[in-house]
C-alpha positions as CSV (number, residue, x, y, z in Angstrom):
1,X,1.0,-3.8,-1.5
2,X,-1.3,-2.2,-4.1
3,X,-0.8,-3.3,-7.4
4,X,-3.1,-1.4,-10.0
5,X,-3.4,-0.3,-13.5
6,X,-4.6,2.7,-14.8
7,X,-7.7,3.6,-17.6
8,X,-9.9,1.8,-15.8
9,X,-14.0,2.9,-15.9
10,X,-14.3,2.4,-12.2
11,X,-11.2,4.7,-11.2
12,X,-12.1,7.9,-9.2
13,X,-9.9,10.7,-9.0
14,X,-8.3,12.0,-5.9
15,X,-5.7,14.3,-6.4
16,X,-4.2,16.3,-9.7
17,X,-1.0,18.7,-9.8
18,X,0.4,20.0,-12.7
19,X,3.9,21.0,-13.4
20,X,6.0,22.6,-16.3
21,X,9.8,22.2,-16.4
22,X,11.3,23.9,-19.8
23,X,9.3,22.6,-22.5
24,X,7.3,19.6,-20.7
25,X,4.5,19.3,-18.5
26,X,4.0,16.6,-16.2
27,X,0.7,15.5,-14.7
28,X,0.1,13.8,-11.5
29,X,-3.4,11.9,-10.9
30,X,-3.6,10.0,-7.4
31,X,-6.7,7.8,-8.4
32,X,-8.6,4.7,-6.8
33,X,-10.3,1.5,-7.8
34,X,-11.5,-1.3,-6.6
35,X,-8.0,-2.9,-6.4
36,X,-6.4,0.2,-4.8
37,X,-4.8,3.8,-4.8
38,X,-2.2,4.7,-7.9
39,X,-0.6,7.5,-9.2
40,X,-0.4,8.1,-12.4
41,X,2.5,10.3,-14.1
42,X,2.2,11.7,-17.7
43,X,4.9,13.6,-19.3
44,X,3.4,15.7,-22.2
45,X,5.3,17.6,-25.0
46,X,4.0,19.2,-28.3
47,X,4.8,15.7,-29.9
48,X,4.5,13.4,-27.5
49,X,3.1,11.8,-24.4
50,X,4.5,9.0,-21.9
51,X,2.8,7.2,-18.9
52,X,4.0,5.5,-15.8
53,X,1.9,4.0,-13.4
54,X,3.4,4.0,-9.7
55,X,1.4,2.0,-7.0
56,X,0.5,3.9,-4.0
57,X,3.1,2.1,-2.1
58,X,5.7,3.1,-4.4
59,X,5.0,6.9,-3.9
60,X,7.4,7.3,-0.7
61,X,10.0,4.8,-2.6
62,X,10.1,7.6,-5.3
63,X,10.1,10.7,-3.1
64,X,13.3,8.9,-1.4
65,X,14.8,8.8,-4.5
66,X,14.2,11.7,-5.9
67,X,15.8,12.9,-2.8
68,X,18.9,11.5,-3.7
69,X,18.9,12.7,-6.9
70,X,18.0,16.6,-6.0
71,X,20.5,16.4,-2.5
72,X,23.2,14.3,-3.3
73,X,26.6,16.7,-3.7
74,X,28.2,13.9,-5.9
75,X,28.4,15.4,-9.8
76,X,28.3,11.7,-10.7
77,X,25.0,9.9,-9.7
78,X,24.4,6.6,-9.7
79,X,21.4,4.8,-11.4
80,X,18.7,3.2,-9.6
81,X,16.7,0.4,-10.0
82,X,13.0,0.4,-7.3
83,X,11.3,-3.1,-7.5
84,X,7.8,-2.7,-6.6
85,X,5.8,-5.9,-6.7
86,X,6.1,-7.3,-10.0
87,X,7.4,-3.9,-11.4
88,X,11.1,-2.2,-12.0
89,X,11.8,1.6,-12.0
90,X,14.8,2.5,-13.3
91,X,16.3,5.6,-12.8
92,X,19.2,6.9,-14.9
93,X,21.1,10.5,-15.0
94,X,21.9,11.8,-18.6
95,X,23.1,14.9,-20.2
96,X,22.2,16.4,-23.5
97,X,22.4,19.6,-24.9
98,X,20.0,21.1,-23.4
99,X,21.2,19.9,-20.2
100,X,21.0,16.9,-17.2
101,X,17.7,15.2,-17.2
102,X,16.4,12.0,-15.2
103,X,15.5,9.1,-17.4
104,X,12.5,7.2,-14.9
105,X,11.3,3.3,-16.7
106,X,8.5,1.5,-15.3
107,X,9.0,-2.6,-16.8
108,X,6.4,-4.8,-16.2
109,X,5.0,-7.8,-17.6
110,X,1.1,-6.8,-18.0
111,X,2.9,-3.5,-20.1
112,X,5.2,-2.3,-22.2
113,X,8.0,-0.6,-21.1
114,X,7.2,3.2,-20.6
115,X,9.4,6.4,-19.8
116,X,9.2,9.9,-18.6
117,X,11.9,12.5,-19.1
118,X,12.5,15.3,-16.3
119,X,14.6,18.1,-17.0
120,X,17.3,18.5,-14.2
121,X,16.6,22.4,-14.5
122,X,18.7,25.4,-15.1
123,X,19.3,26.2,-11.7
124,X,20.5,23.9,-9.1
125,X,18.2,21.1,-10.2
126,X,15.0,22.8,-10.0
127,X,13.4,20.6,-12.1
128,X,13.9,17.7,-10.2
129,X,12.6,19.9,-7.0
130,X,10.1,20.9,-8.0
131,X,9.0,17.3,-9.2
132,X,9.8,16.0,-5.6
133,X,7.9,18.9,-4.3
134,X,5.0,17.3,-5.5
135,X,5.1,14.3,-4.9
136,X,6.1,15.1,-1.2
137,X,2.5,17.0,-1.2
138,X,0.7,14.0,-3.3
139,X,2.8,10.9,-0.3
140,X,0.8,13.6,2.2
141,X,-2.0,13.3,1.0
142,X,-2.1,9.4,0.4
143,X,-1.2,9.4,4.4
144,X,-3.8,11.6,5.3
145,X,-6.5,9.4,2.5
146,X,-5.2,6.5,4.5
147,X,-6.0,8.0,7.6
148,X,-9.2,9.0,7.6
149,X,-10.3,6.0,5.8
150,X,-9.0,3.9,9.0
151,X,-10.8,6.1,11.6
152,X,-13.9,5.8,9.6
153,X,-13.5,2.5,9.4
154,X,-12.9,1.7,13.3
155,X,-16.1,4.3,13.9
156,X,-18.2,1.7,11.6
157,X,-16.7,-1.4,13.1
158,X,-19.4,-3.8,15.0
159,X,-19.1,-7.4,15.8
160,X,-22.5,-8.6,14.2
161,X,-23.9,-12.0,13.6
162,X,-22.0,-14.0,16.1
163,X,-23.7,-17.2,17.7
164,X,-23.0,-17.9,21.4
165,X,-21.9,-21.3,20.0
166,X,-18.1,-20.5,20.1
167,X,-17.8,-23.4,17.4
168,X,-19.9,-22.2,14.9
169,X,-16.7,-21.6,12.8
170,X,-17.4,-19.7,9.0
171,X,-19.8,-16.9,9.2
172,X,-20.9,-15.3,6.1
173,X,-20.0,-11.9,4.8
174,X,-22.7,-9.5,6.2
175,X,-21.7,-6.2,5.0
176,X,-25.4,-5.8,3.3
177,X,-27.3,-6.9,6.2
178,X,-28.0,-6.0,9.2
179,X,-28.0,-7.4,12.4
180,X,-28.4,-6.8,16.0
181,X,-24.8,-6.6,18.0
182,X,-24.1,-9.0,20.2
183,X,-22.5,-8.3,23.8
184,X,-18.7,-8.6,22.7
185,X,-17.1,-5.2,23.2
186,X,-13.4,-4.3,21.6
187,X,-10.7,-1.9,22.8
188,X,-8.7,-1.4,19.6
189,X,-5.7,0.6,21.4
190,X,-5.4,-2.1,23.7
191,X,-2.5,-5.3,23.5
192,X,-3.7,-8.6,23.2
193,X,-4.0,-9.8,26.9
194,X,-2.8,-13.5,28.1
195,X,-5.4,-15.9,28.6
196,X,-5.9,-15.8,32.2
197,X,-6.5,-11.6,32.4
198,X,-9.3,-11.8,30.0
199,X,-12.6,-11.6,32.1
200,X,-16.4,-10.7,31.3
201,X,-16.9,-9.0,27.9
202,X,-13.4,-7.0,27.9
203,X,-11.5,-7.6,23.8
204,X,-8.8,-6.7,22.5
205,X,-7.7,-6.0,18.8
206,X,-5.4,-6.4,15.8
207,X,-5.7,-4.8,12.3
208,X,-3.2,-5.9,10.0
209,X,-3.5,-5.3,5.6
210,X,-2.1,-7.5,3.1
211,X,-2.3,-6.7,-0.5
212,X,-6.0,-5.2,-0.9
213,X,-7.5,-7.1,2.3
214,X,-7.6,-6.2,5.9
215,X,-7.8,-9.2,8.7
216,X,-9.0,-7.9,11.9
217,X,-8.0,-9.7,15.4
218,X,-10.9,-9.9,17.8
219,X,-10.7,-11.6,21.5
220,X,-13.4,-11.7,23.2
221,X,-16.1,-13.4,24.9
222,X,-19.1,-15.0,25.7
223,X,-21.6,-17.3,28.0
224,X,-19.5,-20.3,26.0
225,X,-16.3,-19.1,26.4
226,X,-13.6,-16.9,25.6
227,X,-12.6,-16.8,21.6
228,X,-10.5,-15.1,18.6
229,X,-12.3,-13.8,15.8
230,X,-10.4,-13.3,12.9
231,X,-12.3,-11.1,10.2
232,X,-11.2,-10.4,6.1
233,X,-12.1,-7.4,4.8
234,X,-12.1,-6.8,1.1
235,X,-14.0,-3.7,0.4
236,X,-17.5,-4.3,0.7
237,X,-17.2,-7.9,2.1
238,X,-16.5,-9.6,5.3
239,X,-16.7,-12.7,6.5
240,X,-15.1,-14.3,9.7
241,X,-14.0,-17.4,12.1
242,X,-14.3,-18.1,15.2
243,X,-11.6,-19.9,17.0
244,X,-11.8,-21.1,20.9
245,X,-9.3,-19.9,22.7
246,X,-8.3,-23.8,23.6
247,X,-6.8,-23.8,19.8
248,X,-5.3,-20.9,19.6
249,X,-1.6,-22.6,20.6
250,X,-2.8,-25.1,17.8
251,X,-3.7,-22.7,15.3
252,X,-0.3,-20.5,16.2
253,X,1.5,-23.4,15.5
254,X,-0.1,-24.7,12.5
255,X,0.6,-20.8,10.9
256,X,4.1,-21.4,11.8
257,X,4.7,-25.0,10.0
258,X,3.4,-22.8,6.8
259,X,5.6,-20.0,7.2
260,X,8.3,-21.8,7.6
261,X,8.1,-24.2,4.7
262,X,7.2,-21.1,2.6
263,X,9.9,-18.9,4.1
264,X,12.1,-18.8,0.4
265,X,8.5,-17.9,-1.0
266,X,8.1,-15.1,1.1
267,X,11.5,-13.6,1.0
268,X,11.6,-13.0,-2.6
269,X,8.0,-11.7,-2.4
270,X,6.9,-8.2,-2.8
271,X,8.5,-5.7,-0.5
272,X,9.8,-2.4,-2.2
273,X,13.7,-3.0,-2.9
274,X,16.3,-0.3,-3.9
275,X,19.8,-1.5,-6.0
276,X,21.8,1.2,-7.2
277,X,23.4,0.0,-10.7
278,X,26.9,0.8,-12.1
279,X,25.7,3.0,-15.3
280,X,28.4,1.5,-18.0
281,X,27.4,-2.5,-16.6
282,X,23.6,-1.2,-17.9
């Protein structure tokens, strides 16, 4: 998950839209820093301005929602609540005079609590469209961000700095120097083979991201042996280990002794959860 805040002097912008529903304008900034992709919503009047900051894993969490709230044929909608990390969402349906509107919180504990108003529209909710319009274009976009940067990535990727001595263990981030490659090859479509299929300098790979970092799954081999590499990635850096392919049933179960005793830890950890509330309990 990406957990960011906005205002930052490092953030680059990736993506604007703009959108006016009665009296408001509402603008969307997709931005990046070094922690990660956000989006940033501002809802501006004559008198005032409000900000919520959405992490970029949020963004297709909203767009469900808001697809509840412009599709659902039910006149009486049902509040919301989004957890995203260590932040709540809350959305909550009200009527006015001037009409339904869309109430959306952000509550945090690095923040105080901030809202945005969106105008249901006077037709058929075409406020609420057109605000789920864009941020159907804006979750496209992320994808396609997301995209690219992982082919651009896997084009870049060498296996550099590795001894022959499969035991060499820790070896330092090299993401500023350069090195010749070794003869280790990697297939990144293909499935991790067993042990006894592996042969020459044939690999297979892995890629998996958690929070900001990427860990990259290597097997492959050399004149000492046949091994897993197991690379982090955090931006610029990289460092790796080396494990023999003896210890790999070792290191497998060592992982699972620590997910297991961690399990409670791990199951009220940060995915994306959705609770619809009972308006008059709120």
């Amino acid at each position: 998950m990406e957990s960011n805040s906005g205002g930052g002097g490092n953030d680059v912008e990736l993506l604007c839209k703009t959108l006016q529903v009665e009296h408001k304008l509402f603008y969307f900034d997709l931005k990046e820093n070094p922690r990660g992709r956000y989006l940033k919503i501002s809802e501006k009047t004559s008198a005032t301005r409000s900000t919520i900051i959405v992490p970029s894993n949020g963004i297709s969490w909203f767009l469900d929602l808001f697809n509840y709230f412009v599709n659902s044929e039910d006149q009486d909608l049902f509040s919301k609540e989004l957890q995203l990390d260590a932040k709540v969402f809350y959305f909550d349906v009200g009527e006015n005079r001037r009409g339904r509107f869309l109430k959306v919180s952000e509550a945090s504990m690095s923040r105080n609590r901030s809202t945005i108003i969106i105008p249901a529209g006077s037709t058929r909710d075409e406020g609420w469209a057109a605000f789920r319009n864009i941020l159907a274009e804006i979750n496209e976009a992320l994808r396609l961000f997301i995209l690219s940067n992982q082919q651009s990535s896997e084009a870049s990727e060498r296996l550099v700095g590795l001894s022959d001595d499969v035991g060499a263990g820790f070896i330092a981030g090299h993401s500023t120097q350069s090195t010749p490659p070794t003869d280790i090859t990697v297939d990144r479509s293909a499935e991790l083979p067993a042990p006894d299929d592996i042969s020459g300098n044939s690999g297979a790979s892995k890629v998996i991201r958690v929070d900001q970092k990427r860990f990259f799954f290597d097997l492959g081999s050399n004149n000492r042996g046949h091994f897993l590499r197991i690379s982090e990635v955090a931006g610029p850096d990289r460092s790796s280990i080396i494990l023999p392919l003896s210890g790999l049933k070792q290191f497998h179960e060592m992982v699972a002794h620590f997910v297991e005793i961690s399990k409670d830890r791990i199951e009220g950890m940060a995915s994306a959860n959705v609770r619809t509330v009972d308006p008059p309990q709120r």
